[in-house]
C-alpha positions in Angstrom: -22.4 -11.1 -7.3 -19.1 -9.1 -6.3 -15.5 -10.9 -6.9 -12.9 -10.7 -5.1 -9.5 -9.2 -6.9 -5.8 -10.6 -5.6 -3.2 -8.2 -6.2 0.5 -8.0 -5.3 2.3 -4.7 -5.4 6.4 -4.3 -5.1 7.1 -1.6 -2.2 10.8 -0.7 -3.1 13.5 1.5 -1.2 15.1 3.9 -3.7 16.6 6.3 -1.0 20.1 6.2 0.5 19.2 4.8 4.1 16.6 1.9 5.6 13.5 2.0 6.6 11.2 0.6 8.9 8.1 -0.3 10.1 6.6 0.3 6.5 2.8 0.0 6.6 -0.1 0.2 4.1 -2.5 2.5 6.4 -5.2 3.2 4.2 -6.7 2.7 0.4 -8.8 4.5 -1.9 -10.1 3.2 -4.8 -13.2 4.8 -7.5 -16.0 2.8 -8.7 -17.4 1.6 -5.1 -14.5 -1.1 -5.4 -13.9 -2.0 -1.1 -11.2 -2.9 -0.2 -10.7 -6.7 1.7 -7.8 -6.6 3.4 -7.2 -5.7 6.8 -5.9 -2.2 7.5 -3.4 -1.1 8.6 -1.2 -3.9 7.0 2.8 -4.1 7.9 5.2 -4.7 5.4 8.0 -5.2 7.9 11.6 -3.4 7.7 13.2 -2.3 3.8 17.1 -2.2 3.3 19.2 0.0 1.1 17.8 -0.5 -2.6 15.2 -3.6 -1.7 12.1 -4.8 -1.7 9.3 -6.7 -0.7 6.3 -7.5 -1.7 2.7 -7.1 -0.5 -1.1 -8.5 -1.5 -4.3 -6.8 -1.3 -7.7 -8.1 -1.3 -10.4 -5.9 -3.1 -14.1 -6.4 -3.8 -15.0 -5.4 -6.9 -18.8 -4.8 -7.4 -21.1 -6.6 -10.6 -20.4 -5.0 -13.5 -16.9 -3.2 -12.9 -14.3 -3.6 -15.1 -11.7 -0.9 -14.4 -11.1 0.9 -11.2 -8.4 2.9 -9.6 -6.7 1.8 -6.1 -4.2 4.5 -4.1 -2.8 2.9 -1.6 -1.1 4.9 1.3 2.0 3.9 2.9 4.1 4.8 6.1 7.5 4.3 7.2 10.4 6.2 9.5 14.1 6.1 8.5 16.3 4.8 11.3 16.5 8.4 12.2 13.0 8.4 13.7 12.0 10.7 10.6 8.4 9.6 9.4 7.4 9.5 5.8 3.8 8.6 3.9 3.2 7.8 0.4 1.9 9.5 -2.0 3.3 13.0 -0.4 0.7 14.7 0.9 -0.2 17.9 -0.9 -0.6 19.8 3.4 
């Protein structure tokens, strides 16, 4: 029978201006490991050097006892510009 994994992640502003409308848009993860949660999930508005914090609901598959999870996340500064994480390689 498949379980069902809790886990909170720490999305953090490191760069010199705000962002907004931060959004987890997409996940992959290895080992058939689906993920739960509802996509795409906002993570509101980040200030200058804060932080917020986020959960995700995975299914994780009989048998499974390690998997990887890449989430990727979107924002714009309060210039408009648009940014997604990881970096695409395009």
């Amino acid at each position: 029978m498949a379980r069902q994994l809790s886990v909170s992640y720490t999305l953090s502003n490191g760069a010199g201006i705000n962002t907004v409308n931060v959004q987890v848009v997409s996940v992959t993860n290895t080992n058939d490991v689906i993920m739960s949660s509802t996509l795409p999930m906002s993570a509101g508005d980040i200030a200058v050097t804060g932080s917020t914090q986020i959960r995700l609901v995975y299914t994780v598959p009989p048998g499974v006892t390690s998997f990887r999870s890449i989430p990727r996340i979107t924002s714009q500064d309060t210039y408009g510009n648009n940014y997604s994480y990881p970096a695409s390689s395009a």
